[in-house]
N, C-alpha and C positions, 0 to 999 in steps of 0.2 A: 635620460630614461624617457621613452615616450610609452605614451598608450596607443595599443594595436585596436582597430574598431571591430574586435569578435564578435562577429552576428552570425551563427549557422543559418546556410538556407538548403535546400537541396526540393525540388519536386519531384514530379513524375508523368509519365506517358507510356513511352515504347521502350523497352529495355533495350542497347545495342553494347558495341562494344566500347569501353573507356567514356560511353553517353553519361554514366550516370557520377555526379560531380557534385561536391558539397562545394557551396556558392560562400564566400564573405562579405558580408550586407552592412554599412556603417550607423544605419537606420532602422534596424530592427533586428531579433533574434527568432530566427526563422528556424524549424524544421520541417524540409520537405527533399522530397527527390528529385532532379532534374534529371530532366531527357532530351539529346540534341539529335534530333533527325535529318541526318548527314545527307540523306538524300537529297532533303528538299535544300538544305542549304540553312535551314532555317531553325532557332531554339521551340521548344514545343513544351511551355511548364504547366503543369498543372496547379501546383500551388498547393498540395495533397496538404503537409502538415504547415507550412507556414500557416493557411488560412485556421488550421488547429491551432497553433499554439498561438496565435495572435486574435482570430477571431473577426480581422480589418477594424478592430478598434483600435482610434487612434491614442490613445490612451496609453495601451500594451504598447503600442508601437514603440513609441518614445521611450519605454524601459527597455534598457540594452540589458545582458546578463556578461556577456566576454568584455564588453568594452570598459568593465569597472574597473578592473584589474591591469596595474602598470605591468608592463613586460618588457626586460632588459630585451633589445635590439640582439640579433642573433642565437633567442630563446629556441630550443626546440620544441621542449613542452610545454605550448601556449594551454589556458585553460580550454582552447577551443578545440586543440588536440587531443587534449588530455581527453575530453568529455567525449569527445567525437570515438576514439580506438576503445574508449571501454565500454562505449553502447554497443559498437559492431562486435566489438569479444561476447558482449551479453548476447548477440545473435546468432553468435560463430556456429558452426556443430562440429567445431576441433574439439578434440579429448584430449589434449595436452594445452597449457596456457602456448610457449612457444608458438603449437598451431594457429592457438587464435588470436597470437598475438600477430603473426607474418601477414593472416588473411585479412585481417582488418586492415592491417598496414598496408599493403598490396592495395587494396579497394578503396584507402584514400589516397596513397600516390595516385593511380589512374585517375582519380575523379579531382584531384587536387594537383596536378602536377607539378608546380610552383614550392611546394608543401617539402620541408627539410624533417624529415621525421627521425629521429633517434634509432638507432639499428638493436642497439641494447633493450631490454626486456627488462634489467632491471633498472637502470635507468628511469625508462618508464614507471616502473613500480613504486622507483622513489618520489617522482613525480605523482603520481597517482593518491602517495601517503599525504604529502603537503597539500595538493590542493583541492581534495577531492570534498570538503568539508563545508567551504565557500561555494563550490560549483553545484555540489547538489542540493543546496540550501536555494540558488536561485534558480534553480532546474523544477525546483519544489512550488515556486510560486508562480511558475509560469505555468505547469502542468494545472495547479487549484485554481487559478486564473480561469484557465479556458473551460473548467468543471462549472465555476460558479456562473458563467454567462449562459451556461444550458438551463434555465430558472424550472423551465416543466420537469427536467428530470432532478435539477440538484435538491428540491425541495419535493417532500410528500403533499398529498391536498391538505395537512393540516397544517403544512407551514414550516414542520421538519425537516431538518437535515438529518439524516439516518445515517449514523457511522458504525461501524459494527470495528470490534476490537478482537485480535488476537494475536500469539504466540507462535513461534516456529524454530523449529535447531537444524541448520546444517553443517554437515561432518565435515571433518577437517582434517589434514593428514596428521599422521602421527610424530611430527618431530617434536624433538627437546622443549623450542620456543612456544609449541603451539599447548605441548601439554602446561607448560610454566607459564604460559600468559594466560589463555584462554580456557584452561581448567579441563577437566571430565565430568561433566553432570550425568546423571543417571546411575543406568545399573556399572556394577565393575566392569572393568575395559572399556568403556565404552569409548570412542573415538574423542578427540578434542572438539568442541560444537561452536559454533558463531550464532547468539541467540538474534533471531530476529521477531520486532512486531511491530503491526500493521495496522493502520487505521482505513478500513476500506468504506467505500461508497457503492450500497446496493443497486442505486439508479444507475450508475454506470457500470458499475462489475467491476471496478479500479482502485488502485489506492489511494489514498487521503492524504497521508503521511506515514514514515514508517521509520524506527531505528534500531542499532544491531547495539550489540555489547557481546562478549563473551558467557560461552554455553551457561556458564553458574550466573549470570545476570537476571535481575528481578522482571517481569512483565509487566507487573504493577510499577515499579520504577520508570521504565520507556513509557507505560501510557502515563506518566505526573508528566514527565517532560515535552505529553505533545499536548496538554491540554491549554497552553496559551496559543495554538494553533486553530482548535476548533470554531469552527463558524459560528455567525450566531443562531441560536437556540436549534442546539443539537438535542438530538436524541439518539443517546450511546444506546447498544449494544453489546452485552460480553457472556462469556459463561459465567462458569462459578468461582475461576480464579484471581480475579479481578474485585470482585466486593471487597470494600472496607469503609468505615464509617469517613475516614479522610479523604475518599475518594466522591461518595455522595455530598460531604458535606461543601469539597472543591467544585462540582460539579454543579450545585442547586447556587451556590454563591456568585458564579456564573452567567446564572439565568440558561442553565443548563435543562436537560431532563435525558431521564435512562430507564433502563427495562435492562435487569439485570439477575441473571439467572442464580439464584444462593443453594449451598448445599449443605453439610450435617457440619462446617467450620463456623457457622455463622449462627449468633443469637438472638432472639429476638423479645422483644416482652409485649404482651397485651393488657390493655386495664389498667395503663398506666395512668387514668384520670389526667394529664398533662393539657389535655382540651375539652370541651363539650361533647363533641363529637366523636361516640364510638361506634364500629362498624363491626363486622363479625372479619372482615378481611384486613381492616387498619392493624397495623402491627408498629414497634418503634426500634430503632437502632439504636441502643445505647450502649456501649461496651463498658467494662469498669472504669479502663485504663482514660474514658473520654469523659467521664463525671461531673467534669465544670464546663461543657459546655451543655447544649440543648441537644435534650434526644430529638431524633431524628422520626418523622412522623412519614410513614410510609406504608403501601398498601403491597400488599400480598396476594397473587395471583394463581391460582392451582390449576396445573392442566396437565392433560396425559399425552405422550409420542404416540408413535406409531407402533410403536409395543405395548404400549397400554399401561408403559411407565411413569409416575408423576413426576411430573415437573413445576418448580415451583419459580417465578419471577417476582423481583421487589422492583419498585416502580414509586418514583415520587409525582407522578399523575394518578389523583385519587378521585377525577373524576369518572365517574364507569361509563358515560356519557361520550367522555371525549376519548377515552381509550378502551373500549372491554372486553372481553377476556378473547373475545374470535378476534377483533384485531389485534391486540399481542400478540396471540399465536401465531399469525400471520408475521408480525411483524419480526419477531426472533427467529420463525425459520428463515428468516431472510442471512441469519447473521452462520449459515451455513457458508455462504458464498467466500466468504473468506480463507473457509477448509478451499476450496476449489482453488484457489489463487495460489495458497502454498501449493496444490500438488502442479500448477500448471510452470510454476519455476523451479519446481524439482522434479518434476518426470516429464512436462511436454521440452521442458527446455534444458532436460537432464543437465539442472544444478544440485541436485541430491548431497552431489560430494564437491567440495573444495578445491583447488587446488594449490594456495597458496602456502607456501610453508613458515609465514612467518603470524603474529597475531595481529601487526596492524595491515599486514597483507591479506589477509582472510578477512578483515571486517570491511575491508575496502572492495574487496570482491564481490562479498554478497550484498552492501550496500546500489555498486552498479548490476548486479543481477536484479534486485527489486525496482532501481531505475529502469533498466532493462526492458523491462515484462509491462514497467506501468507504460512507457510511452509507448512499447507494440499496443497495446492497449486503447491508448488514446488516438492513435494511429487511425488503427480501426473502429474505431467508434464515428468518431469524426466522418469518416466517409461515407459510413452506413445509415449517420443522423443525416444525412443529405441525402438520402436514400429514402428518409421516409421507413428505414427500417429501427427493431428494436435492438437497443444495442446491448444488452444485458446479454442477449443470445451469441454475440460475439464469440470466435472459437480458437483459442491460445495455439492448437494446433497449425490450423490453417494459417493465422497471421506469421506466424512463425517459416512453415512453409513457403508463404510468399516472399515475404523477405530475404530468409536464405534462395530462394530462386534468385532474388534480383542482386542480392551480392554475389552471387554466381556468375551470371550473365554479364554483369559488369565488367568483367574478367575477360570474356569472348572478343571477341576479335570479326561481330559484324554479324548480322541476322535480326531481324526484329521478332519482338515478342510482345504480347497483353501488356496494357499497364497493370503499374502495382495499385493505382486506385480501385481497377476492377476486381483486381485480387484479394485486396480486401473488401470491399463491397462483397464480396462472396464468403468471407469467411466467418460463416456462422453455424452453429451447432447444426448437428441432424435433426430435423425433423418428424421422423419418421415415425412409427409407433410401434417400440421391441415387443417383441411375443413372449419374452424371456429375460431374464436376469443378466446382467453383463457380468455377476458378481462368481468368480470362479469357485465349483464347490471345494474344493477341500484347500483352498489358498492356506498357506501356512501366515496366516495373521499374528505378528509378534504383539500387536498392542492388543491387550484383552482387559482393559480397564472397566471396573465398574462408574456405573453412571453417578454422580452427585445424589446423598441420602439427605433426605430432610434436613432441613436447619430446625434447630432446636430453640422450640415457642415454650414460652413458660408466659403465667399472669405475674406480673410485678408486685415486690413484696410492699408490703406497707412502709418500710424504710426507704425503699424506692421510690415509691408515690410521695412521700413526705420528703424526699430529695428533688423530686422534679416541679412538687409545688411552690416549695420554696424557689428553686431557678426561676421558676415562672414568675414568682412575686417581685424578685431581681429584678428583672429583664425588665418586668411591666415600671418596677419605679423608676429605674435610668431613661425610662423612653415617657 
């Protein structure tokens, strides 16, 4: 058994025909596109994502990802394979897997020709089941890698890391396997769903971290499992689905901090004498069920939308100094961006629906769709932070476009075209300034949900206060 030295490289330039070729590097794990300009005689790379996902630190360099992994001798599904056909499916605009299973495949025969790819589909997909777990776990640290050396964007002026957290379901067909693995959450009928969520980064408009489980899966369960992931001293953002006293108390234990939207599920007590210091906005988290430990001393933030609806945020920065109330508000409409994210992997890149028929083929699917969309993502970020441009503005459409152009082109058979560095360097929202609503009037909107009602404040009873002074007297004697 040996080990094969898996490093992706690939750059870019001029698009021509069979030009564009994923490289294997023994010294690095590279993603970029190459381009051979057959005229001149001569290779012409730009280095588009190598210089992204490595940064030229030598440091990154030295961490291989493919080369960890032994691979029996006349493997077909190397993990470099593996990784490689499920990004390009993630970019395909086949409507059947089959389709984007040939086109992907077709696009690295051509650019790989050496390359013995599996003709089978499932096959593939068995392969995809076993190693897809290992591979995007270090696909995961190369992508956070190259976010955390952007220091101006990955941190706020106060020092934060701003992660914003959220939920998403994509449908799934309706077989036997999918309804008995993967469950039906929602209304009746509803399709079999693959739950995914997302830990995204506002400074770049990208994921963080993200994990799937089946439609009836908890949110709150996927964010417990990414919090030994979080950089140091984050500051989360979520809605209101997401509070729980085991999450703040995980969170501040840490060296954490969060701004977290509560609604009419959540209680709260004031006057609970627990400290000196009481405020008209200090509020504390104590639930029954958490009685031997320490209430939770936190500040309560009141503000209204753009409807003029209240909204209320708990936040364990109770300094008004260092957080107040205009920058929360700032700071949580940030935690929109993450609605944008889901709809740009289910309607720019029409992943809405599934197509795998089995349930660990569907989580594996949307798992590389989220791979997918992050590295289009970092793609173009990368080239437009070299631009001097802002990368938040980045536009899912356009990268997505350029890409399918250049898996396209790749296909052709001679002509030159733009690089795809330029391509993304250009692909950034409009700027323009609408005179009008993009919002269609009379859309038949299925989701009509009410917004989060108050959490419910009460003063703490005297049995309570006489519960939390004693804890207090505890605590104070052990220490």
């Amino acid at each position: 058994m040996g080990v094969a030295p898996y490093a992706v490289r690939a750059a870019g330039s001029e698009w021509g025909a069979r030009d564009w070729y994923l490289r294997c590097s023994s010294f690095r794990y590279d993603f970029d596109f190459a381009v051979r300009n057959r005229e001149q005689g001569s290779s012409n790379n730009e280095g588009i994502v190598s210089k992204l996902a490595v940064g030229g630190d030598a440091g990154l360099s030295a961490t291989r990802i493919f080369s960890q992994w032994p691979v029996r001798e006349g493997t077909l599904w190397t993990p470099q394979r593996v990784a490689w056909i499920n990004l390009l499916m993630a970019w395909s605009e086949g409507q059947t897997l089959s389709a984007r299973f040939q086109f992907a495949g077709d696009a690295a025969r051509d650019g790989h020709p050496h390359w013995k790819l599996g003709r089978s589909y499932s096959g593939f997909a068995q392969a995809t089941i076993g190693k897809s777990s290992e591979i995007l776990a270090g696909l995961k640290r190369r992508f956070r890698a190259q976010m955390t050396a952007e220091t101006r964007l990955f941190r706020d002026r106060d020092g934060f890391c701003l992660l914003a957290v959220d939920g998403s379901r994509l449908e799934c067909p309706h077989t036997a396997a999918n309804e008995e693995g993967l469950g039906c959450a929602g209304r009746e009928k509803t399709a079999p769903q693959v739950f995914v969520t997302t830990l995204w980064h506002p400074g770049f408009a990208l994921p963080w971290d993200f994990r799937t489980g089946p439609g009836t899966d908890s949110e709150r369960r996927h964010l417990d499992q990414m919090l030994g992931d979080l950089p140091e001293k984050t500051l989360l953002l979520s809605d209101a689905g997401f509070v729980s006293y085991e999450l703040c108390q995980a969170l501040l234990h840490k060296g954490h901090s969060f701004l977290l939207r509560v609604g009419s599920n959540v209680h709260l007590l004031t006057n609970l004498e627990y400290d000196y210091q009481q405020r008209d906005d200090i509020v504390y988290l104590w639930p029954t069920k958490c009685r031997r430990c320490a209430p939770l001393k936190l500040r309560l933030i009141r503000l209204k939308d753009e409807q003029h609806e209240p909204v209320y945020l708990l936040t364990n920065i109770l300094d008004i100094e260092r957080l107040g109330d205009t920058t929360a508000r700032r700071l949580y409409r940030l935690r929109w961006g993450v609605e944008v994210f889901y709809r740009s992997a289910k309607q720019t890149l029409q992943r809405r629906r599934l197509l795998s028929r089995t349930p660990e083929t569907c989580q594996a699917e949307a798992q590389w769709v989220v791979a997918g969309v992050w590295l289009l993502g970092l793609m173009t970020v990368r080239q437009q932070l070299h631009r001097g441009l802002e990368p938040r503005n980045w536009s899912a459409a356009k990268a997505r476009d350029a890409v399918r152009s250049a898996m396209r082109r790749s296909r052709s058979r001679g002509g030159r075209y733009a690089s795809l560095s330029t391509a993304l360097v250009a692909a950034v929202k409009d700027t323009y300034i609408r005179s009008g609503s993009k919002q269609a009037r009379n859309y038949p909107r299925k989701k009509r949900e009410k917004p989060p009602g108050p959490p419910i404040i009460k003063p703490a009873t005297t049995l309570e206060q006489k519960q939390a002074k004693e804890l207090r007297t505890k605590r104070c004697g052990t220490t």
